[in-house]
N, C-alpha and C positions, 0 to 999 in steps of 0.2 A: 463570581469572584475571579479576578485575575491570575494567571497559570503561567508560572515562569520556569527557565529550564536554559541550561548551558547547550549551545547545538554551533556547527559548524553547516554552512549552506552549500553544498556542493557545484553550483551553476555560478558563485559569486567570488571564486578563487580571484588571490591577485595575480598580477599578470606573470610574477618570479615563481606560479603555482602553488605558491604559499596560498594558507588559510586565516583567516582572523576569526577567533572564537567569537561567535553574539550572541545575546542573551535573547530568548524566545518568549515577546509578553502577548499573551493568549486572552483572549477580553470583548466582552461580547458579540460573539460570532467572528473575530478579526485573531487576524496575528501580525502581531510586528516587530522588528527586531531590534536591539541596541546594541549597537559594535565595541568591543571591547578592545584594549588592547593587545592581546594575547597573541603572538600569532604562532601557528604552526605548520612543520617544514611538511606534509600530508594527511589527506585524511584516514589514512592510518594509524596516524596519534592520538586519535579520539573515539572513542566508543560508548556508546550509551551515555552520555552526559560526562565524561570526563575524560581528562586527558591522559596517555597510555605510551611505551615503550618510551622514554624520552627521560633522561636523568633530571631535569629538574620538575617532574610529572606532582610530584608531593605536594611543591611549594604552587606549582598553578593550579592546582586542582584547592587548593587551601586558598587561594586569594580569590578564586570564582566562586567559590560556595561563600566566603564575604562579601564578595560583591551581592548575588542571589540574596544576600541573608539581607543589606543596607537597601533594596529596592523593596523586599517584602515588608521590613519593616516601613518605610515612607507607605507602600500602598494601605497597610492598617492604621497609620496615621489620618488618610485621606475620608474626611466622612462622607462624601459624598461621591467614592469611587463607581459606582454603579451605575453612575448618572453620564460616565465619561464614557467617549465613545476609546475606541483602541488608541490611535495618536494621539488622541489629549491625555490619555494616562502617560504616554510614550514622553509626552512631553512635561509632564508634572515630574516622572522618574528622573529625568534626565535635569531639570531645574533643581530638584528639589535635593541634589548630592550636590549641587552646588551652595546649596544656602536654603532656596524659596520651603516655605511651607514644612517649617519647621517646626517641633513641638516645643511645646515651654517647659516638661523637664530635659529636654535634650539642651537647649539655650541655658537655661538653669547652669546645666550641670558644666559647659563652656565656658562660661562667666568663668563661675569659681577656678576653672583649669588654668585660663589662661589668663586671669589680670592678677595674676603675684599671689593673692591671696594666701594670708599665713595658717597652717595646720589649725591654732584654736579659732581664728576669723571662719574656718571653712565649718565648722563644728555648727558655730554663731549662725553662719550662712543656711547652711542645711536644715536646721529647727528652723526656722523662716519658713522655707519651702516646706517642710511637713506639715507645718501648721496652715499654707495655702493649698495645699493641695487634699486638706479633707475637707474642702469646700468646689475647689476649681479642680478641675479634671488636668490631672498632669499630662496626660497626651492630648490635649486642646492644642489647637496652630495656634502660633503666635496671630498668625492673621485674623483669626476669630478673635481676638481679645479687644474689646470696646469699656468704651466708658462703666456701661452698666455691670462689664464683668467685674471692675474695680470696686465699683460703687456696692456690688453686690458681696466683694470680700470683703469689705470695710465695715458693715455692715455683719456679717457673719461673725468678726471678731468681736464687734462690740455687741453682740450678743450672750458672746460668749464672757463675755465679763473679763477678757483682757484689759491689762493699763492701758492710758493711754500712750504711752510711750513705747510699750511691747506692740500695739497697733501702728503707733509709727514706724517702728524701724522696719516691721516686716512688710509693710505697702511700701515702704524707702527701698527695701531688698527686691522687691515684688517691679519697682520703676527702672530697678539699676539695671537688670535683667533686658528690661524693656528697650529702655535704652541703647544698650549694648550689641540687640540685635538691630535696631535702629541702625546706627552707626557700620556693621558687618554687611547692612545690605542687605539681612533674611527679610526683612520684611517691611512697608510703607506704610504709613496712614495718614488720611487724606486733615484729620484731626488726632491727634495724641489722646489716647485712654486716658491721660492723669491729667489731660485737661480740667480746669477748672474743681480739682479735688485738693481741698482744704483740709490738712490731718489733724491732730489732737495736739498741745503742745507736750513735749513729752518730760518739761519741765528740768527745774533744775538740783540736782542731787545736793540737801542740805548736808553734804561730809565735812566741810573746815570746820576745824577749832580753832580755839581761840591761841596766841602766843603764850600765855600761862600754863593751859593744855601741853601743847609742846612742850614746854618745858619740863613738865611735868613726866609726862612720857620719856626724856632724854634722861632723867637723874632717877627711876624708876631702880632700886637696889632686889636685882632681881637674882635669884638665884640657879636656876632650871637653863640651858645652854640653846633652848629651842626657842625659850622668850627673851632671853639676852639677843640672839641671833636674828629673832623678827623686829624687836625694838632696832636694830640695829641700819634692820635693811631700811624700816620706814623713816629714819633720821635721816640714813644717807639719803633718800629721794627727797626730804627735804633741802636738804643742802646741795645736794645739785640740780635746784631748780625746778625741784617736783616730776623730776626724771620718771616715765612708766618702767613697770618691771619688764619689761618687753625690751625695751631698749638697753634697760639694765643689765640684763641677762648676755644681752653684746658687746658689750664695753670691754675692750683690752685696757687695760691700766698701766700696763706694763709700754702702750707705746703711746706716743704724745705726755712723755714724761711731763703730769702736773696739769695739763691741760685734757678739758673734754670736749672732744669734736666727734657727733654724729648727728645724723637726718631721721629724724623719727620712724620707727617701721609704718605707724598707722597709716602716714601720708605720703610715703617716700614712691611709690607708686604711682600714686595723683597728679604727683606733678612733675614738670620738666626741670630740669638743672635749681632743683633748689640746696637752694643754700646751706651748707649744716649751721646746727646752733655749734657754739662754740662761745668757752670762757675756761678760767683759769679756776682749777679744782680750789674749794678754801680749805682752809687749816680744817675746819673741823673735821673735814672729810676724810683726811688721810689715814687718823688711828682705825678706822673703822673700815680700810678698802685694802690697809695693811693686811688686821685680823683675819680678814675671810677673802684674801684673792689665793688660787693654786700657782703653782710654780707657772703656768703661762700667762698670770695675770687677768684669767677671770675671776667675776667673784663665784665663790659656792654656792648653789642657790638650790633652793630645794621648788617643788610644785608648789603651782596656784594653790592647790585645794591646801595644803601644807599650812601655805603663808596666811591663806583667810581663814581653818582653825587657830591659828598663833596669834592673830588678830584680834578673832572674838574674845581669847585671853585674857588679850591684853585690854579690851574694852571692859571687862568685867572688873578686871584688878585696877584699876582709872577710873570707872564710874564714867568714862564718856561714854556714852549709848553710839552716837552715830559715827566712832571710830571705825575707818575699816583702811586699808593701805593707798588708795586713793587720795583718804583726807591731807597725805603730806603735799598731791599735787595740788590739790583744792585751796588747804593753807597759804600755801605759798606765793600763791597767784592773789588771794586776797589779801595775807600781809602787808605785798609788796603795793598795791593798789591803794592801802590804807597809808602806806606812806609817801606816797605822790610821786613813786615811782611811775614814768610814763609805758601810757598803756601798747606802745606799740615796742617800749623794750621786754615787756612781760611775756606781751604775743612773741615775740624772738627764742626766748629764752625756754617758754613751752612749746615750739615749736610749731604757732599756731600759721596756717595759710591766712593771708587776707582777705576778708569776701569784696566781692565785686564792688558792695553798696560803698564801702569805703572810700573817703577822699582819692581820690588822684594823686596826693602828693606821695601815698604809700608805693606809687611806681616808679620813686625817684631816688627815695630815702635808705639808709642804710644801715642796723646797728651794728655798730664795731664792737668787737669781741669785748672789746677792754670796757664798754659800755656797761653790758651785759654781767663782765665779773665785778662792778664795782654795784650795781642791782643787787646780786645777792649778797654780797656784803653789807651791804646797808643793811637786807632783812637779817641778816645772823647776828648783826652788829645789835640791831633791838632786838633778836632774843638772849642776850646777855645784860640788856637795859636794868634790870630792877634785882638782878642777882647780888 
């Protein structure tokens, strides 16, 4: 096993007699050095592996044993270290803090850091990766990762008697990963792992009700201020176009007097200069952004976990079984669909991206806000139809 250690070489001073600290890797019968930046003013400063008499001695002797700790960690990475002569490890070490021959919870755990990723998405994320990783070896290289490793997790899930849709998302979380190191450079292949891998359909969540539902739910003479408060928040995401609580939860009211303009959080990351949805708040909206906005104009909102016991509530005292706070964005998109509302102002107004497979012309076309507010007025307009 490889033998590392902070050292100064005496014969390799620079020419100002200064020294550069290197790091000493020791490896089957060889020794070789990796230069660091460090330098110091003699070898006086350095004793027995650390650095000595020099006021910033704490702080370099604390980034060398980092460094030591980032090289020892990549060699335990490496399965096949024994096999390498001294310069070919010299030279893995030396790649492999730049990117190469990286593990896939280290890549995992980068993702999530750095593409935006929201607190409850990173939660989402991480179950993912626990769930791969008591199958696939969390310190595997990305470079070891082949078809078969896929094929053999996909397999391990539906073993294990996962949905299909829970199987989806985590081979999806499992690709994005992949991807992303793709893209960073850690790693090439000459074929893609998720070549030719076909997942389960993860199907579509029967939540809409019906507009009688709804209605039903809005005139609900409730007494208890926790199920007034949940009826209240799932009206308004009706009315504003099936708004997620997510976005909801960001919403100043207080500025764009009357009007709502923002970019969804799910995808606002995804993509470059997209457009916000935007339209004019309706009437029904207002008694109800009144009630529960605080003096800066959010609304009050309590936890998920809150909102979906308030829910189950409320599905009980309704008799709709498959209510849950989703069905307002669910509704609303089929409402409006049922009324021949076109499908690319719906897509606008949920804030949906266009897929590729879609016409051309969606690279040309535009909905204007005033589009958009006269959409959901149409659908508020038929849920007053038969009152």
């Amino acid at each position: 096993m490889a033998s590392l250690k902070a050292v100064i070489v005496p014969g390799k001073s620079l020419k100002n007699g200064k020294h550069k600290v290197r790091i000493s890797v020791a490896h089957n019968g060889q020794t070789r050095y990796i230069i660091t930046n460090i330098v110091l003013d003699s070898e006086k400063e350095f004793k027995n592996g650390v650095v000595v008499k020099r006021n910033d001695a704490a702080y370099l002797n604390t980034k060398l044993r980092g460094l030591i700790q980032r090289y020892q960690d990549l060699i335990d990475e490496l399965p096949y270290v024994n096999g390498l002569s001294c310069p070919e490890l010299i030279w893995q070490l030396q790649n492999g803090l730049n990117g190469s021959h990286r593990s896939l919870v280290s890549v995992a755990e980068e993702y999530i850091e750095k593409m935006g990723i929201s607190e409850q998405s990173r939660i989402i994320y991480n179950n993912h990766f626990k769930r791969l990783f008591r199958h696939i070896d969390k310190n595997m290289l990305i470079d070891n990762i082949t078809y078969g490793t896929v094929v053999s997790a996909e397999n391990y899930l539906r073993g294990k008697r996962f949905a299909p849709g829970t199987i989806t998302i985590t081979i999806s979380a499992f690709k994005a990963v992949i991807n992303y190191a793709v893209k960073c450079g850690y790693v090439s292949y000459k074929i893609s792992p998720f070549t030719g891998i076909k997942l389960p359909s993860a199907g579509i969540r029967n939540s809409w009700i019906s507009v009688d539902e709804i209605r039903k739910i809005r005139d609900l003479d409730l007494k208890k201020s926790n199920l007034i408060y949940c009826r209240d928040l799932f009206m308004l995401s009706y009315y504003l176009g099936g708004i997620n609580f997510a976005d909801l939860k960001e919403q100043n009211f207080k500025e764009n007097k009357g009007i709502l303009r923002y970019c969804r959080k799910k995808v606002r990351n995804r993509t470059r200069s997209k457009a916000p949805i935007e339209f004019k708040i309706p009437e029904e909206a207002l008694p109800i952004i009144e009630r529960h906005t605080d003096k800066k104009g959010y609304l009050k909102l309590y936890s998920k976990t809150q909102l979906r016991y308030n829910m189950n509530k409320l599905a009980q005292i309704t008799g709709i079984k498959n209510l849950i706070y989703y069905s307002a964005r669910k509704s609303f998109s089929q409402h409006a669909f049922e009324l021949g509302i076109s499908t690319t102002v719906i897509d606008y107004i949920l804030g949906h991206t266009q897929p590729k497979s879609k016409s051309c012309l969606y690279a040309y076309i535009t909905v204007p806000s005033d589009m958009a507010t006269a959409a959901i007025r149409k659908v508020l307009d038929n849920l007053k139809g038969s009152e």
